[in-house]
Wavefront OBJ file of the C-alpha trace (Angstrom):
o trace
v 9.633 -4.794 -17.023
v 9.040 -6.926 -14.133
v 7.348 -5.258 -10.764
v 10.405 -7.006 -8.875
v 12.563 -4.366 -10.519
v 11.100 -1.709 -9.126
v 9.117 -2.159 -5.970
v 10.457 -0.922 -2.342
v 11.848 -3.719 -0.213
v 12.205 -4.618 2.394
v 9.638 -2.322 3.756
v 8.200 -1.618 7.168
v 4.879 -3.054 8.446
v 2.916 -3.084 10.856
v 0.320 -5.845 13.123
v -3.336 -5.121 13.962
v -2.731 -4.734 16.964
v -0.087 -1.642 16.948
v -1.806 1.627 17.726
v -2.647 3.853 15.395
v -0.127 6.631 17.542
v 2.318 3.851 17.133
v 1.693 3.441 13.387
v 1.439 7.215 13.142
v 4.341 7.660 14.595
v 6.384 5.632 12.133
v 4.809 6.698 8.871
v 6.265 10.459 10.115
v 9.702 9.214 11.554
v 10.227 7.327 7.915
v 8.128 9.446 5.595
v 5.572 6.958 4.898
v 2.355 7.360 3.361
v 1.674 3.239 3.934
v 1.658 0.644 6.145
v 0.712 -2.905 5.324
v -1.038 -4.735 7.941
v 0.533 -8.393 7.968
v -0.054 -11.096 10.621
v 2.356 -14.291 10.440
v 4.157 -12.794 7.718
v 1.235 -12.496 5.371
v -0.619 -9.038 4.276
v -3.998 -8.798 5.827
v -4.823 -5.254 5.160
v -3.285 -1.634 4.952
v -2.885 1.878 6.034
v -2.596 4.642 4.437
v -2.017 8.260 6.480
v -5.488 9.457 4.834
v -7.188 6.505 6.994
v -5.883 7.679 10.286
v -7.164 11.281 9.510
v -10.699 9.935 7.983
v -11.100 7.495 10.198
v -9.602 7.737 13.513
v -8.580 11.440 14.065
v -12.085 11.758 14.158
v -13.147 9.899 17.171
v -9.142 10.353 18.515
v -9.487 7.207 20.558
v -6.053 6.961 21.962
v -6.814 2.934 22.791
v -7.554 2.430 19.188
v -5.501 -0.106 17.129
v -4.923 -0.549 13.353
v -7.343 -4.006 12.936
v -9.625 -0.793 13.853
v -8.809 1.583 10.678
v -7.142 -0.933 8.215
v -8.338 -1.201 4.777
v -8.893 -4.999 5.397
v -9.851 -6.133 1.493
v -6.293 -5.107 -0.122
v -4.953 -5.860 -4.020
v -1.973 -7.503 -4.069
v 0.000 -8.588 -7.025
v 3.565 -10.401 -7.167
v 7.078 -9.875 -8.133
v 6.849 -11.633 -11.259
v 4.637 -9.775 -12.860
v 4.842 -7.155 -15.760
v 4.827 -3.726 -14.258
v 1.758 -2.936 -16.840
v -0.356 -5.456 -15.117
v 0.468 -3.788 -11.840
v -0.816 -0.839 -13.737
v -3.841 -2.147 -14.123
v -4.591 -3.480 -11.303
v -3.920 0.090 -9.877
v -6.304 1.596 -12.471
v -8.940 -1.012 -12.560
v -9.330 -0.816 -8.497
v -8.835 3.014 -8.157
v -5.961 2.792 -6.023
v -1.891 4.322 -6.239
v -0.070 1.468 -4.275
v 0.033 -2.098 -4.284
v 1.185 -5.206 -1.913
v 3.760 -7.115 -3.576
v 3.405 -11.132 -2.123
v 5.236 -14.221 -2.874
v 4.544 -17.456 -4.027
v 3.438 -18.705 -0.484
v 1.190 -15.202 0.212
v 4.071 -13.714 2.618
v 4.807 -9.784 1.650
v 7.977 -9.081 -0.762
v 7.574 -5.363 -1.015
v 5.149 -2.742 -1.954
v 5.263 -0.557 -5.339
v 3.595 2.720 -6.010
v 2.389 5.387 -8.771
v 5.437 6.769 -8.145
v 8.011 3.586 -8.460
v 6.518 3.257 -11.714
v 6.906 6.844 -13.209
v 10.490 7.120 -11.624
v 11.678 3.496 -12.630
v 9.256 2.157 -15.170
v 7.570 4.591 -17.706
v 6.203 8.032 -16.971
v 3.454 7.792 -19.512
v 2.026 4.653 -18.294
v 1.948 6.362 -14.432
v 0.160 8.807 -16.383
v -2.207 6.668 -17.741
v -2.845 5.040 -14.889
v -3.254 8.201 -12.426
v -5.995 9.708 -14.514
v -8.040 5.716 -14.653
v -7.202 6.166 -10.770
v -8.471 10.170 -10.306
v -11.709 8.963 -12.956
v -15.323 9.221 -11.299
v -16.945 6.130 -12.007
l 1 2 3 4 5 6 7 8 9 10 11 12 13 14 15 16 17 18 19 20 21 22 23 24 25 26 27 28 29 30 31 32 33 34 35 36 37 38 39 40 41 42 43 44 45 46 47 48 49 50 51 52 53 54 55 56 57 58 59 60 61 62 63 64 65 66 67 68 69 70 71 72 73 74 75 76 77 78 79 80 81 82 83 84 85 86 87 88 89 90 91 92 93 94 95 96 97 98 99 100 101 102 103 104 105 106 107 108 109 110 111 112 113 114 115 116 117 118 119 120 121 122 123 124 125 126 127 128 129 130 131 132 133 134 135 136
């Protein structure tokens, strides 16, 4: 199964420069646990809830913008790939979500742990989650 046939789109994102109340703000309004960071159409880094607790509710700098807190090295993969390689990219990088990009970079959606164990295969989100949870 392709990753195109079961990641979110579209999906909402953000710029460095919204604020992180901003970005806060619209993860709770739309029950988000992620924001990609994209500038000129094109993912530049993400945001996940847990980054605006670890790292910004911490020095609660109410000027503070997302370029601050972003995860700016992210893992992308792309539509046409096999939901398995998703997978592993998950697994292999210790992470539950991935940036889904086109041909030409720009962002086509965003798929999860979860997109693949409701729309793919259980077993392999299973798989994957304990390669993800592993101490290495």
């Amino acid at each position: 199964m392709l990753v195109k046939r079961v990641m979110r789109t579209p999906i909402m994102t953000v710029t460095p420069d919204t604020t992180v109340r901003a970005a806060a703000a619209l993860m709770a309004e739309l029950g988000l646990g992620v924001l990609p960071v994209c500038a000129n159409g094109r993912p530049i880094g993400i945001v996940t809830d847990r980054d605006i607790v670890t790292r910004w509710v911490s020095t609660a700098d109410a000027d503070s913008n997302i370029g601050q807190i972003m995860t700016p090295e992210i893992v992308t993969c792309r539509a046409e790939q096999t939901v398995e390689q998703a997978a592993y990219l998950m697994s292999d990088n210790q992470i539950r979500r991935l940036v889904v990009v086109g041909n030409s970079g720009e962002i086509a959606g965003i798929i999860t742990l979860g997109d693949i164990a409701n729309d793919a295969s259980e077993e392999l989100a299973g798989q994957t989650l304990g390669e993800i949870v592993e101490e290495r």
